[in-house]
C-alpha positions as CSV (number, residue, x, y, z in Angstrom):
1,X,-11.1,1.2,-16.4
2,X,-7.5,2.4,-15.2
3,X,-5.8,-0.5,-14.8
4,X,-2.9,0.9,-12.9
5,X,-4.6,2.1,-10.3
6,X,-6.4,-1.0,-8.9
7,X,-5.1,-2.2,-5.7
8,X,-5.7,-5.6,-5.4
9,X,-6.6,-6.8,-1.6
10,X,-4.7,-9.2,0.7
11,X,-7.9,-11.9,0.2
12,X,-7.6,-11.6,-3.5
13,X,-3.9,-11.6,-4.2
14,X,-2.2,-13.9,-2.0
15,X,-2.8,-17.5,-3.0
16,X,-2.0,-16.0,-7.0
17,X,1.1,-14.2,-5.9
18,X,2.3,-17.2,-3.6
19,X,1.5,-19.8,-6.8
20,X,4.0,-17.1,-8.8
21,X,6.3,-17.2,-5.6
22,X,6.6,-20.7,-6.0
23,X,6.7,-21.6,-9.6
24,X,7.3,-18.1,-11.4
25,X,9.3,-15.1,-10.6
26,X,10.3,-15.1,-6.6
27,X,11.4,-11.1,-7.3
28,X,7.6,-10.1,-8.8
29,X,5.6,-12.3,-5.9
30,X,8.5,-10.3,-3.4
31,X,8.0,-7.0,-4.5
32,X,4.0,-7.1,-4.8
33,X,3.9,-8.8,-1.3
34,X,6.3,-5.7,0.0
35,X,3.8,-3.2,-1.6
36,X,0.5,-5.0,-0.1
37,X,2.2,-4.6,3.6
38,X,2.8,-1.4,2.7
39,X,-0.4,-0.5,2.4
40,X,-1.7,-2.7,5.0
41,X,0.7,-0.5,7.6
42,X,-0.8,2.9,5.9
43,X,-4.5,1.4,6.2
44,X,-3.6,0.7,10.2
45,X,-2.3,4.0,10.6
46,X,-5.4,5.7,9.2
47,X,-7.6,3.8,11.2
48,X,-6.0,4.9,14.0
49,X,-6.3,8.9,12.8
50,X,-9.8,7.9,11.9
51,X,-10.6,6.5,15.7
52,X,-8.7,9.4,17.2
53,X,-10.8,11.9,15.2
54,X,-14.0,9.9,15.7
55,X,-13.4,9.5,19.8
56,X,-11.8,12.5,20.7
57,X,-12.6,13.0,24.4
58,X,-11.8,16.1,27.1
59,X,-10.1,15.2,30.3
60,X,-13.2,14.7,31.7
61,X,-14.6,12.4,28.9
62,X,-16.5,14.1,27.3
63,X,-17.0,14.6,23.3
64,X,-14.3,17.6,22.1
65,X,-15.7,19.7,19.4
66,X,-12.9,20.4,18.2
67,X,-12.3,23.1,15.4
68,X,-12.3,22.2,12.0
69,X,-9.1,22.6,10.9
70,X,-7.5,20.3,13.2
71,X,-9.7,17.6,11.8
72,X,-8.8,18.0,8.2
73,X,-5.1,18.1,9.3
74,X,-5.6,14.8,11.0
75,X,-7.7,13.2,8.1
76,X,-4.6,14.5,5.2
77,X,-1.7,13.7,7.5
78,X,-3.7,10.1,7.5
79,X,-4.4,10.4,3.5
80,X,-1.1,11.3,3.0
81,X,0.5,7.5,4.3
82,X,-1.9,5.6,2.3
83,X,-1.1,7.8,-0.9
84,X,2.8,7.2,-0.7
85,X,2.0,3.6,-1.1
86,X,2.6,2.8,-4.8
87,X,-0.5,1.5,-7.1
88,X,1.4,-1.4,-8.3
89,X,4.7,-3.2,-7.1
90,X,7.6,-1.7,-9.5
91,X,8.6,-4.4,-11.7
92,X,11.9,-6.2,-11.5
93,X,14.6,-5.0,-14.4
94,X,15.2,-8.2,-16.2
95,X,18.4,-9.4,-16.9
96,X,19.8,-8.9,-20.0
97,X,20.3,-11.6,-22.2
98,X,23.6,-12.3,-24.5
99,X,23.5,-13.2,-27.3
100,X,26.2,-15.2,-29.5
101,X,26.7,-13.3,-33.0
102,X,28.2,-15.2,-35.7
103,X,30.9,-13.4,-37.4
104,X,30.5,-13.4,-41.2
């Protein structure tokens, strides 16, 4: 399994990442939470390319059939906001750590 691919869901991730929010690292629990609503934003707007495509209506009401092409430009411009939303928060840089050298 590709591990860096999985995107965990809202239901699944939030009561870990808030427990690392509170007692780990704020800036990991931040940035994961930033990605999620990233993707929950992408996920609304495809629904809403989805519904467009799905109830596409004349003046008069009535069911378009609309040509082909249109459709898959919908359906990519739609796929295309949900794949500029990164697999996995980037991790934080860590702070570098001095360290005391004794001189010999």
């Amino acid at each position: 399994m590709d591990n860096t691919n999985i995107r965990p869901t809202w239901l699944t991730a939030l009561l870990p990442l808030l427990a690392v929010y509170q007692y780990g690292n704020r800036s990991i629990a931040r940035a994961e939470l930033f990605r999620m609503a990233l993707s929950a934003d992408a996920a609304a707007r495809t629904l809403d390319a989805l519904d467009r495509i799905a109830n596409m209506r004349d003046r008069d009401g009535h069911a378009i059939e609309m040509h082909r092409d249109e459709l898959r430009a919908i359906a990519r411009s739609a796929l295309a906001d949900l794949e500029r939303v990164p697999a996995r928060a980037p991790l934080p840089a860590e702070p570098a750590v001095e360290r005391e050298h004794d001189d010999v």
